[in-house]
DRENKE-775302 format. One record per residue: residue number from 1; residue in three letters; x, y, z of N, C-alpha, C, CB in turn. Coordinates in nm, 2 decimals. Glycine has a CB too. Example, Ala and Ser with C-alpha at 12.3 -4.5 7.8 and 13.67 -1.06 7.14 Angstrom:
BEGIN
@num->1 residu->ALA n.east->1.32 n.north->-0.57 n.up->0.78 ca.east->1.23 ca.north->-0.45 ca.up->0.78 c.east->1.32 c.north->-0.33 c.up->0.78 cb.east->1.13 cb.north->-0.45 cb.up->0.90 $
@num->2 residu->SER n.east->1.28 n.north->-0.22 n.up->0.71 ca.east->1.37 ca.north->-0.11 ca.up->0.71 c.east->1.29 c.north->0.00 c.up->0.79 cb.east->1.41 cb.north->-0.06 cb.up->0.57 $
! end
This chain:
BEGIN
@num->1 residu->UNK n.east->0.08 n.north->-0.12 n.up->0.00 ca.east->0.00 ca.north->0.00 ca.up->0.00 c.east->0.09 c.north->0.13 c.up->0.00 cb.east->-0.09 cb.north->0.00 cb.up->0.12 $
@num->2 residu->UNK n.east->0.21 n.north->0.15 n.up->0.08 ca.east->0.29 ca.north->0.27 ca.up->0.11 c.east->0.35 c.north->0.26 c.up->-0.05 cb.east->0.41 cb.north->0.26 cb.up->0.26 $
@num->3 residu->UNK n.east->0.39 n.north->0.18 n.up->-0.13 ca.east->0.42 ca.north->0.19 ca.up->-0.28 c.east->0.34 c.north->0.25 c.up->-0.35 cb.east->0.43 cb.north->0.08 cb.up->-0.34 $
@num->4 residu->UNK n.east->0.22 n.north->0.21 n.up->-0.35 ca.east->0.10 ca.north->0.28 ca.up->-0.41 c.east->0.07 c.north->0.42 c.up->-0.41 cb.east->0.01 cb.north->0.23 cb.up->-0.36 $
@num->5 residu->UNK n.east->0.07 n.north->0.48 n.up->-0.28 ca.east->0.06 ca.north->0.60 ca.up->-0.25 c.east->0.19 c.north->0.65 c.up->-0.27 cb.east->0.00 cb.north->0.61 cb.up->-0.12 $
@num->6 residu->UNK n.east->0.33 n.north->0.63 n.up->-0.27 ca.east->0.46 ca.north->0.69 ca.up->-0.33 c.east->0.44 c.north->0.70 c.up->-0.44 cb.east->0.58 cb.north->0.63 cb.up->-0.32 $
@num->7 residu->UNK n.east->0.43 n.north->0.62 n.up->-0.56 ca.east->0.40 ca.north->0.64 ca.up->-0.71 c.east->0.29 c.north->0.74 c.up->-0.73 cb.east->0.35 cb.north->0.49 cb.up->-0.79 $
@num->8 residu->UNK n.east->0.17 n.north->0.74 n.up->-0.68 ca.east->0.05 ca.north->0.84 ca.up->-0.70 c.east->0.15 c.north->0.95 c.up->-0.65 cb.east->-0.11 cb.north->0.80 cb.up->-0.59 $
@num->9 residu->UNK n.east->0.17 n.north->0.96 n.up->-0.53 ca.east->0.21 ca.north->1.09 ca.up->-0.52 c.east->0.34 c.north->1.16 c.up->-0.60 cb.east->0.23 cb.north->1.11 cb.up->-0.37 $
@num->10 residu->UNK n.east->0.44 n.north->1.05 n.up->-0.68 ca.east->0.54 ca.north->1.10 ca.up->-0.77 c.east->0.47 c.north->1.12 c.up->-0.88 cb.east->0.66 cb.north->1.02 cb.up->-0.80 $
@num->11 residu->UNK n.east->0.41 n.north->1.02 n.up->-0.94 ca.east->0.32 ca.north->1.08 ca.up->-1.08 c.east->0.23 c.north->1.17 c.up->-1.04 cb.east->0.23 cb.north->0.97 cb.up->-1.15 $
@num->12 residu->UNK n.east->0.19 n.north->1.20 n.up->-0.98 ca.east->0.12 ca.north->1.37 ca.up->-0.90 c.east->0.23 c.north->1.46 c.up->-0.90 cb.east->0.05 cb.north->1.37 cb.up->-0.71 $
@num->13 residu->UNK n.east->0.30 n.north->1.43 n.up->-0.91 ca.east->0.43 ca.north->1.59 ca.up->-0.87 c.east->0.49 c.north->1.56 c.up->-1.02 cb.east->0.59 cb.north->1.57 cb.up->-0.69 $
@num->14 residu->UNK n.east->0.50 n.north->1.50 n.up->-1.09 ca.east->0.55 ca.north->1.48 ca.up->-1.25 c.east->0.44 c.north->1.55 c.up->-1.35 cb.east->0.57 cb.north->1.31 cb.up->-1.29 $
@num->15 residu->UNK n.east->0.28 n.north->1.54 n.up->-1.30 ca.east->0.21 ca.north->1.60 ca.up->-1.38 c.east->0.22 c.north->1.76 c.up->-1.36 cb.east->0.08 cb.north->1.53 cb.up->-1.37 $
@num->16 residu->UNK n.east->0.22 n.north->1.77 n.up->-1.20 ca.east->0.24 ca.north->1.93 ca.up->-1.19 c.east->0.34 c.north->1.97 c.up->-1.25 cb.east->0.25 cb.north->1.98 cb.up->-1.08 $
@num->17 residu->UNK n.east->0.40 n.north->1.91 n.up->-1.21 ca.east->0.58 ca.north->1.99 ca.up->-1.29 c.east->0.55 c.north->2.01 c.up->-1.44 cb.east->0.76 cb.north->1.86 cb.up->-1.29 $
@num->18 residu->UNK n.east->0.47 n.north->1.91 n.up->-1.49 ca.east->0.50 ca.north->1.92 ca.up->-1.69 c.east->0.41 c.north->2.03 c.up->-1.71 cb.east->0.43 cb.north->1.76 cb.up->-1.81 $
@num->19 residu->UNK n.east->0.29 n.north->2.05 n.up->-1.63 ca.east->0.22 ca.north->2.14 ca.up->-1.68 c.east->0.24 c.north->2.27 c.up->-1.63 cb.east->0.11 cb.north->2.12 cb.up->-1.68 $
@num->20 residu->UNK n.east->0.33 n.north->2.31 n.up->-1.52 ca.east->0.40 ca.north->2.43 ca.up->-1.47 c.east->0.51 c.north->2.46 c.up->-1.64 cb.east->0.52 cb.north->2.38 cb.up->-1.28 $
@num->21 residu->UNK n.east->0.58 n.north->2.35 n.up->-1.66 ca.east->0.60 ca.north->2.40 ca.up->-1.77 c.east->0.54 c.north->2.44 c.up->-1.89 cb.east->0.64 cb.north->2.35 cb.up->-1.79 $
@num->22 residu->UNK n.east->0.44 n.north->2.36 n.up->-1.93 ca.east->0.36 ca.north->2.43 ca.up->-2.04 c.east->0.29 c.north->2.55 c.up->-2.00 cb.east->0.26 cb.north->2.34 cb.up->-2.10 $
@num->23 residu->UNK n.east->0.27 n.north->2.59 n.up->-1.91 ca.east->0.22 ca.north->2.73 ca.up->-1.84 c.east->0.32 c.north->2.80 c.up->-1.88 cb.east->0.20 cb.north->2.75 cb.up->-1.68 $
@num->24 residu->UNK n.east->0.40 n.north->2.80 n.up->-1.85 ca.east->0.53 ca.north->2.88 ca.up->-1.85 c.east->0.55 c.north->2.91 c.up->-2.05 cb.east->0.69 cb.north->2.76 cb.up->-1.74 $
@num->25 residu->UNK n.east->0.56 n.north->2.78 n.up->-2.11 ca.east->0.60 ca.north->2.80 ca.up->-2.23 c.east->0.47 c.north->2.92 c.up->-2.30 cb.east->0.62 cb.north->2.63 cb.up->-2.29 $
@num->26 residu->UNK n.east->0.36 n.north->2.90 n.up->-2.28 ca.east->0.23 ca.north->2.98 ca.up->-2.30 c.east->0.26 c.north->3.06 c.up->-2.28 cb.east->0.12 cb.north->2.97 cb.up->-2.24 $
@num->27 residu->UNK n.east->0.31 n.north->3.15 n.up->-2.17 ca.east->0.32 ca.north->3.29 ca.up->-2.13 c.east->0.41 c.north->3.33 c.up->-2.20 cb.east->0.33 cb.north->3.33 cb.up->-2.00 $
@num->28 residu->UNK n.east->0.48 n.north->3.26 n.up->-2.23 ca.east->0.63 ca.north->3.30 ca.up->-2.30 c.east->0.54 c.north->3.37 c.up->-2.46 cb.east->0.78 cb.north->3.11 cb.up->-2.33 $
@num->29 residu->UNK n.east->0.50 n.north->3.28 n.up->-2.46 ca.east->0.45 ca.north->3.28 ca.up->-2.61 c.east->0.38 c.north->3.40 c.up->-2.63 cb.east->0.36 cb.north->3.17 cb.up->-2.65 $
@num->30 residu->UNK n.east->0.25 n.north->3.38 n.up->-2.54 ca.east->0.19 ca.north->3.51 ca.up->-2.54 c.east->0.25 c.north->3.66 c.up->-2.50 cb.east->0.10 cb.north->3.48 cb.up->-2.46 $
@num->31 residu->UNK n.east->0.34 n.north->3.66 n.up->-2.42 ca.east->0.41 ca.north->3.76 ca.up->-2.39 c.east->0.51 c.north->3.81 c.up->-2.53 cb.east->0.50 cb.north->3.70 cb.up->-2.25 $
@num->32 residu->UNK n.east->0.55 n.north->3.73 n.up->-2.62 ca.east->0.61 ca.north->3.77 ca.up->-2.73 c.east->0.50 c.north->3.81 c.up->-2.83 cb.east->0.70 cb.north->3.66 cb.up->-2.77 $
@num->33 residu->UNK n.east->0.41 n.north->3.73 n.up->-2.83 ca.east->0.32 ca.north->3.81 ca.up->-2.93 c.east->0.27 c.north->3.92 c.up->-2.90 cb.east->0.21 cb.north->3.75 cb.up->-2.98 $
@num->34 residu->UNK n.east->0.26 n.north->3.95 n.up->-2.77 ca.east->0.21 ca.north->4.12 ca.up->-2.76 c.east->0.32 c.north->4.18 c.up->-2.78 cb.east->0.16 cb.north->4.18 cb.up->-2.62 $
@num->35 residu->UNK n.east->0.43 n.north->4.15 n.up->-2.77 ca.east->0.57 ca.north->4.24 ca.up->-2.80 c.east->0.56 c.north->4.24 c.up->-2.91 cb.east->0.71 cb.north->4.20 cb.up->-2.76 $
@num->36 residu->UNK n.east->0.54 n.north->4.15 n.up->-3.00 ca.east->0.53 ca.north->4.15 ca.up->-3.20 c.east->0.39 c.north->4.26 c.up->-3.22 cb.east->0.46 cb.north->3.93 cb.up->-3.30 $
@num->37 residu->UNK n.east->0.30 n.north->4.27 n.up->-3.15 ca.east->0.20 ca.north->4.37 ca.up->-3.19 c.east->0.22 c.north->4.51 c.up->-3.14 cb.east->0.07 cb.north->4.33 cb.up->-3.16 $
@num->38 residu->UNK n.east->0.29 n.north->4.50 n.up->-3.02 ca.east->0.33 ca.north->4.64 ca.up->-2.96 c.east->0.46 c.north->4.69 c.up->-3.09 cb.east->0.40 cb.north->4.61 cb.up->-2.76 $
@num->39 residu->UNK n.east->0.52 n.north->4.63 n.up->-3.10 ca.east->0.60 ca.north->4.72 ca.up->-3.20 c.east->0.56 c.north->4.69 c.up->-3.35 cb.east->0.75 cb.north->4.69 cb.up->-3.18 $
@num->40 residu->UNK n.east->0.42 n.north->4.61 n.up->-3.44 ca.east->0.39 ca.north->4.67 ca.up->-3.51 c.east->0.33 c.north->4.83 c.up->-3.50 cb.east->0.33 cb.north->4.60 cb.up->-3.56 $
@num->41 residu->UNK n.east->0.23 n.north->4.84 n.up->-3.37 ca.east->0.18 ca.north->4.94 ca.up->-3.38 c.east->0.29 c.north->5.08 c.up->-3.33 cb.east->0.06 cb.north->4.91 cb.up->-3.32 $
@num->42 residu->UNK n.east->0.33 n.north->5.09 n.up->-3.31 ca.east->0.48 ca.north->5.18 ca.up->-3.27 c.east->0.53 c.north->5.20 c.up->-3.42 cb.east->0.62 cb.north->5.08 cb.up->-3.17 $
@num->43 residu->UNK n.east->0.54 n.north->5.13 n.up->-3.55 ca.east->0.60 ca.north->5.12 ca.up->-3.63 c.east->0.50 c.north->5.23 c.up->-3.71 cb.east->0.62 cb.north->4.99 cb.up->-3.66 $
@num->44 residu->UNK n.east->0.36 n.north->5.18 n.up->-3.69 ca.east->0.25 ca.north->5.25 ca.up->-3.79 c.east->0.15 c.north->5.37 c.up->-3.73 cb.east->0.15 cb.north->5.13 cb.up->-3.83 $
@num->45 residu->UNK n.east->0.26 n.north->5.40 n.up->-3.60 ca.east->0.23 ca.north->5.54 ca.up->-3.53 c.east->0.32 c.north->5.64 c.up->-3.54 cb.east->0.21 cb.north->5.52 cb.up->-3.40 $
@num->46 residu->UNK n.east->0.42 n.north->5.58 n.up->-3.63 ca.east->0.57 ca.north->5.65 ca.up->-3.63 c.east->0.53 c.north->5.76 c.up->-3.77 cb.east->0.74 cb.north->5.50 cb.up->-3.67 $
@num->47 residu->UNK n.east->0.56 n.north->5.90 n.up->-3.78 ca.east->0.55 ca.north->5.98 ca.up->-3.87 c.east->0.63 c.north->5.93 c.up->-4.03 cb.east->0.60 cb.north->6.09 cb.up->-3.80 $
@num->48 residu->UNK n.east->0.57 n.north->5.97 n.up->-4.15 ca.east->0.59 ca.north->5.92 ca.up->-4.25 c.east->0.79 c.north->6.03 c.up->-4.26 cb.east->0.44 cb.north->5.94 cb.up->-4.36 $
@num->49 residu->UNK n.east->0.81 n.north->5.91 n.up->-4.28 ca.east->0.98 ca.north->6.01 ca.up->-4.33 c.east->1.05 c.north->6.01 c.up->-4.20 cb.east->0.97 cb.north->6.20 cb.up->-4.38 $
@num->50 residu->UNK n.east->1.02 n.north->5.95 n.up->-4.12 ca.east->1.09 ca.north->5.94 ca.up->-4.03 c.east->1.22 c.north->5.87 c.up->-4.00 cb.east->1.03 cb.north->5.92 cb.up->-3.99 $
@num->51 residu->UNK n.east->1.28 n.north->5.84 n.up->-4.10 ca.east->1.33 ca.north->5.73 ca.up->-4.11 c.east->1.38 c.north->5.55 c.up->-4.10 cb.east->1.35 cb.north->5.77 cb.up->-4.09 $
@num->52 residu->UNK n.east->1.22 n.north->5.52 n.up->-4.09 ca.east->1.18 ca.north->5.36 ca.up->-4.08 c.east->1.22 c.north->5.29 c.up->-4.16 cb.east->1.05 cb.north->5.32 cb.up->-4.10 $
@num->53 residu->UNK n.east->1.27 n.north->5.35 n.up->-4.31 ca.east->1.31 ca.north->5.27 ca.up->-4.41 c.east->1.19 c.north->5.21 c.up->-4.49 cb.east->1.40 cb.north->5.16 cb.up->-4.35 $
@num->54 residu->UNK n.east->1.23 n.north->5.12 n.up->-4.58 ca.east->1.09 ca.north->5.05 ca.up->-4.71 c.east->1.06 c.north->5.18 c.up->-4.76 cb.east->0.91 cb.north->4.95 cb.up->-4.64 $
@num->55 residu->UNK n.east->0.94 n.north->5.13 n.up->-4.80 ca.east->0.90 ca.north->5.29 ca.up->-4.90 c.east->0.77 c.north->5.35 c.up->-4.85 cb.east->0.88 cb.north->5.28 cb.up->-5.09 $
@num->56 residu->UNK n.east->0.85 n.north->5.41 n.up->-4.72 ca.east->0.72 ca.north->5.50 ca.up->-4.68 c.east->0.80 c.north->5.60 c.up->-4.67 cb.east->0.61 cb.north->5.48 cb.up->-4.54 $
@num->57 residu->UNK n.east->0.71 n.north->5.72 n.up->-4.74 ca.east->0.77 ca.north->5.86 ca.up->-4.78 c.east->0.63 c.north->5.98 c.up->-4.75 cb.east->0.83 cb.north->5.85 cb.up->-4.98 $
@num->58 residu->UNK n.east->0.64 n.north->6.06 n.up->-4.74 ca.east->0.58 ca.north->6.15 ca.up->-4.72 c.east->0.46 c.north->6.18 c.up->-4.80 cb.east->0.67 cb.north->6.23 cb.up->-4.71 $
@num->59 residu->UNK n.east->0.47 n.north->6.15 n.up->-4.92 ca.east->0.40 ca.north->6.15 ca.up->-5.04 c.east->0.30 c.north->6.04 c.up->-5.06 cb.east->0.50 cb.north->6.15 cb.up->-5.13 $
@num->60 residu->UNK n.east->0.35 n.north->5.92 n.up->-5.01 ca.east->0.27 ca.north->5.79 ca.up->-5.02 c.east->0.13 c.north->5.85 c.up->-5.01 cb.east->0.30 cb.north->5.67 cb.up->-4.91 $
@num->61 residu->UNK n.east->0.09 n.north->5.75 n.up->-5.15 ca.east->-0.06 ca.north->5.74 ca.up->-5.16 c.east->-0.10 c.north->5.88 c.up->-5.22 cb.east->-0.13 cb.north->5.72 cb.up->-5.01 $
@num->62 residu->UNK n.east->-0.05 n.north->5.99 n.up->-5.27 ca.east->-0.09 ca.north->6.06 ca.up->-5.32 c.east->-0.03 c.north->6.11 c.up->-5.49 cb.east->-0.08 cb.north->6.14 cb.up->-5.21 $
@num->63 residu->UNK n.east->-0.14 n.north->6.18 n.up->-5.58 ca.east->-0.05 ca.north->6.14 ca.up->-5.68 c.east->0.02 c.north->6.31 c.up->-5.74 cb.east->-0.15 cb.north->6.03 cb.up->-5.82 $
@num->64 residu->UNK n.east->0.11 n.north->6.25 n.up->-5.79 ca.east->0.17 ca.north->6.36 ca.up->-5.84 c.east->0.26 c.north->6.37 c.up->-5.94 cb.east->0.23 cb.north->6.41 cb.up->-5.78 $
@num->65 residu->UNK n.east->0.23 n.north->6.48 n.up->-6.02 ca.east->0.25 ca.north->6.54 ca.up->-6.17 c.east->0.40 c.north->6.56 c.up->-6.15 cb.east->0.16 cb.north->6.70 cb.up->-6.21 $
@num->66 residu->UNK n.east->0.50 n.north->6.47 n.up->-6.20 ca.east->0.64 ca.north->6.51 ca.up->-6.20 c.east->0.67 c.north->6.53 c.up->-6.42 cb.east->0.75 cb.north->6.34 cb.up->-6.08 $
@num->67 residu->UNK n.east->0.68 n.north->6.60 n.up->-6.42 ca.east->0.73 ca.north->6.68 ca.up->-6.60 c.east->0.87 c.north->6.64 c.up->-6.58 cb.east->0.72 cb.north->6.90 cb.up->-6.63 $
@num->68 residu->UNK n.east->0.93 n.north->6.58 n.up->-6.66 ca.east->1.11 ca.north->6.57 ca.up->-6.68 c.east->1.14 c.north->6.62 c.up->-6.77 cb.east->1.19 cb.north->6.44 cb.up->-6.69 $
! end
């Protein structure tokens, strides 16, 4: 009987442990995807020409008459 109740209570402290881990791996996760959306939106709050780079320019989206 004292076997019985040692194994229950190790496989009880092996299930907590695995899923303290997957808790842990979750938050990780989720904690990075708010950091991936916190700095899209930082990116697309940032003034045009600001130096972000790609081709956002001051002008985007509007059209204009250039004569050479």
């Amino acid at each position: 009987m004292a076997l019985d109740v040692t194994s229950s209570s190790l496989g009880a402290a092996i299930g907590l442990r695995q899923a303290q881990g997957q808790a842990d791996f979750g938050m990780k996760t989720l904690n990075q995807s708010a950091q991936q959306q916190q700095q899209a939106v930082t990116s697309l709050l940032q003034p045009a020409g600001s130096g972000s780079g790609g081709n956002v320019t001051a002008t985007r989206g509007q059209n204009l008459n250039i004569v050479v």
